[in-house]
PASEBA-1860 file (N, C-alpha, C; in nm, 3 decimals):
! residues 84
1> XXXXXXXX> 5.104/-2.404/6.011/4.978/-2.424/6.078/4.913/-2.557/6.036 ~ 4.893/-2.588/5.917/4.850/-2.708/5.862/4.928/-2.906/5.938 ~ 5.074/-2.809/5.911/5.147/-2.945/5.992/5.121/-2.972/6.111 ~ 5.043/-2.897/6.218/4.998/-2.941/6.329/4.847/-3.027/6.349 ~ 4.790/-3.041/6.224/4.691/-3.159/6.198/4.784/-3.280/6.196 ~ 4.857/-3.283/6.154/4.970/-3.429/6.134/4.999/-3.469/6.259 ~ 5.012/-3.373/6.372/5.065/-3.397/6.523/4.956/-3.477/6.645 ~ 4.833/-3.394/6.583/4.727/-3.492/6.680/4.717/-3.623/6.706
9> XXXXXXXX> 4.653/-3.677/6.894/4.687/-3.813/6.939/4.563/-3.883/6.853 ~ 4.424/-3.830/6.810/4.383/-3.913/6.747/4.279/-3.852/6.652 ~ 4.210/-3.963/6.579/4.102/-3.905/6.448/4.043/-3.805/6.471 ~ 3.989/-3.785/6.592/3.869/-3.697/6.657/3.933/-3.521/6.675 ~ 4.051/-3.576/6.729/4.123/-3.449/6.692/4.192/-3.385/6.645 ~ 4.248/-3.427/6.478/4.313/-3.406/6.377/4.129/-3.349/6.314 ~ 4.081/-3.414/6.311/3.970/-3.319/6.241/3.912/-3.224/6.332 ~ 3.897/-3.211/6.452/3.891/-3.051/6.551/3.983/-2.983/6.477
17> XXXXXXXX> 4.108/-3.040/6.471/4.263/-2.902/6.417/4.200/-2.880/6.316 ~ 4.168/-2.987/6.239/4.180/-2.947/6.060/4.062/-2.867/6.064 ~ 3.943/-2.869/6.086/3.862/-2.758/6.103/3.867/-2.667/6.167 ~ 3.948/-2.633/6.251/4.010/-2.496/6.256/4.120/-2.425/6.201 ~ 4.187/-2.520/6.190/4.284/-2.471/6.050/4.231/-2.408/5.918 ~ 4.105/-2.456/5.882/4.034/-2.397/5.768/3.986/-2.264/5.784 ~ 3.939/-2.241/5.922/3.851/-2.122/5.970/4.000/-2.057/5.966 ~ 4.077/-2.050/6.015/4.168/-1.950/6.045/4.245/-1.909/5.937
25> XXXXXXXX> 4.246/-2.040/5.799/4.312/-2.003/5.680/4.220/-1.905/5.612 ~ 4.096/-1.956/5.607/3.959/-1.902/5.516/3.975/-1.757/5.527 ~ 3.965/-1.733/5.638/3.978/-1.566/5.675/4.073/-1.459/5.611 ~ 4.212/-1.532/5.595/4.281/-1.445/5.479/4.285/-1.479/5.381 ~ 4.262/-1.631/5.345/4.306/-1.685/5.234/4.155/-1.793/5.152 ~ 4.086/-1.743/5.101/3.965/-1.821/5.059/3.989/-1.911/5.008 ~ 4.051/-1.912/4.933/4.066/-2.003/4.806/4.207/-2.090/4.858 ~ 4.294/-2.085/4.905/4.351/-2.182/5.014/4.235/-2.241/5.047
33> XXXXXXXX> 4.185/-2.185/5.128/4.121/-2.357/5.244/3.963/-2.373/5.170 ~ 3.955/-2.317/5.041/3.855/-2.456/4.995/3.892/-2.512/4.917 ~ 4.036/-2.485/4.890/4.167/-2.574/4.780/4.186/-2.700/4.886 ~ 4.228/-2.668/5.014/4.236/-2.746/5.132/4.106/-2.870/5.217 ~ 4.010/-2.782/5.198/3.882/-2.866/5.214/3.847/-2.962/5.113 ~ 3.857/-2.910/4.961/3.841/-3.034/4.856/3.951/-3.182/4.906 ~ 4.045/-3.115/4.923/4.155/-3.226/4.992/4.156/-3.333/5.125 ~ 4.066/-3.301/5.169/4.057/-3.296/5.304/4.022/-3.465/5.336
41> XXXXXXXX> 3.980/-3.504/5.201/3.974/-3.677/5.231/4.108/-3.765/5.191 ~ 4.158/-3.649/5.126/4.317/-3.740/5.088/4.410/-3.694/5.186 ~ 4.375/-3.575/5.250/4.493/-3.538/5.382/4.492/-3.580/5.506 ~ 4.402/-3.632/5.495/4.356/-3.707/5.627/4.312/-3.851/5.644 ~ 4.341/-3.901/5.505/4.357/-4.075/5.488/4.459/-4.088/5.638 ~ 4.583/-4.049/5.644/4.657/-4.111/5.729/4.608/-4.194/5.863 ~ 4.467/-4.076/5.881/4.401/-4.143/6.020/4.363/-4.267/6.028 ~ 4.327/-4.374/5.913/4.297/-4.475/5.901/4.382/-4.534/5.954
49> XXXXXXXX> 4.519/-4.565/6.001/4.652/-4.619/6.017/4.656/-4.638/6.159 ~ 4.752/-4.721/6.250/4.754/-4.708/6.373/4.875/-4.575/6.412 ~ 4.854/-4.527/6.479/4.923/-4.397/6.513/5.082/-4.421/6.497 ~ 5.111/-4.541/6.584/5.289/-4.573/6.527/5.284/-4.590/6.395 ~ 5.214/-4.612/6.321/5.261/-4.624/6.149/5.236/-4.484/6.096 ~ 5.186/-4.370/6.138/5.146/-4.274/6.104/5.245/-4.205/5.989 ~ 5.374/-4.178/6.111/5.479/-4.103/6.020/5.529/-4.159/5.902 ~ 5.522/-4.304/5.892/5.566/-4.380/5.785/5.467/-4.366/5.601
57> XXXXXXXX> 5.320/-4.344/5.704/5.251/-4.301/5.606/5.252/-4.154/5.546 ~ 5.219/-4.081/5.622/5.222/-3.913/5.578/5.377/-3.832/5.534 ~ 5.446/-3.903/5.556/5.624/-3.824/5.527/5.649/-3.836/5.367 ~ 5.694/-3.770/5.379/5.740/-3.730/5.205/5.869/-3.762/5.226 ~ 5.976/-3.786/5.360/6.081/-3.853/5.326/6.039/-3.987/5.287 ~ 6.159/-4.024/5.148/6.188/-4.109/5.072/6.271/-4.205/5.179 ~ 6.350/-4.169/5.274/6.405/-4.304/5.349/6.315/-4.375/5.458 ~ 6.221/-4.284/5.473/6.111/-4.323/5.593/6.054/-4.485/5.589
65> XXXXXXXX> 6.012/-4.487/5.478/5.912/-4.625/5.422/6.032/-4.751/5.378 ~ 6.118/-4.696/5.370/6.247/-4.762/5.316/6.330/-4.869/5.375 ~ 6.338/-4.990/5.272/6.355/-5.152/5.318/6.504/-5.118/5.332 ~ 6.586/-5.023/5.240/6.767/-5.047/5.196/6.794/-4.972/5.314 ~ 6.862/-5.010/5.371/6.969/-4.909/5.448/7.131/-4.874/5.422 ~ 7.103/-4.745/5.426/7.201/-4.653/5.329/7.340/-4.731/5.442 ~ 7.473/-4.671/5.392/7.605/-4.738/5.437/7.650/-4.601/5.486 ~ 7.547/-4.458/5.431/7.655/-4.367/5.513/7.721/-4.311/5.323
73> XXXXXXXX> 7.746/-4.409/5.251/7.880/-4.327/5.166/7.732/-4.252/5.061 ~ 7.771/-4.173/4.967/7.718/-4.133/4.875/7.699/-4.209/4.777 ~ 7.568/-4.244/4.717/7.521/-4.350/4.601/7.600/-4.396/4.501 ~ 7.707/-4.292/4.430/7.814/-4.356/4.335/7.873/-4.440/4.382 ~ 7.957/-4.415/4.557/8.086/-4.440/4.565/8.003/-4.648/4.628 ~ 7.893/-4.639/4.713/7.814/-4.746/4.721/7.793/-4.856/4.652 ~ 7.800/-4.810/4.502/7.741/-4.867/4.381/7.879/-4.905/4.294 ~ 7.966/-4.828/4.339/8.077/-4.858/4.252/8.222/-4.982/4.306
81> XXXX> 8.181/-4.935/4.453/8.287/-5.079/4.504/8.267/-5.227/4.436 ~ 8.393/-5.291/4.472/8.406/-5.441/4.380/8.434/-5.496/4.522 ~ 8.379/-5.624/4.559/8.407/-5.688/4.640/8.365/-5.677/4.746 ~ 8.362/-5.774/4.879/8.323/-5.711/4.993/8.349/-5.625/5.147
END
């Protein structure tokens, strides 16, 4: 439920979701969504960003933001070739 604040087209309505996301968490879960509301200025930094940079900002994938591009092999075998 929360990951569908991440999906909204803009500021205005990532905080409509996210405030209803709270109401609907609050109800079973109190202490979730005012664990969630204290947060609520660091979970929603992303909006500052232009929407195409969005995912680059909010992803917890590690290759997302990422300058190297992988070859495909696994990191030893990458690291261990001689030559080109």
């Amino acid at each position: 439920m929360v990951r569908t604040v991440f999906d909204q087209p803009d500021t205005d309505e990532v905080k409509a979701r996210f405030a209803r996301v709270l109401d609907t968490i609050g109800e079973k879960f109190p202490d979730a969504a005012e664990h969630l509301d204290d947060a609520r200025d660091d979970l929603l930094a992303f909006t500052a960003f232009p929407r195409e940079l969005r995912r680059q900002v909010w992803s917890n994938n590690r290759r997302n933001g990422s300058t190297r591009r992988s070859s495909g092999a696994p990191t030893w075998l990458r690291f261990s070739r001689t030559g080109p």
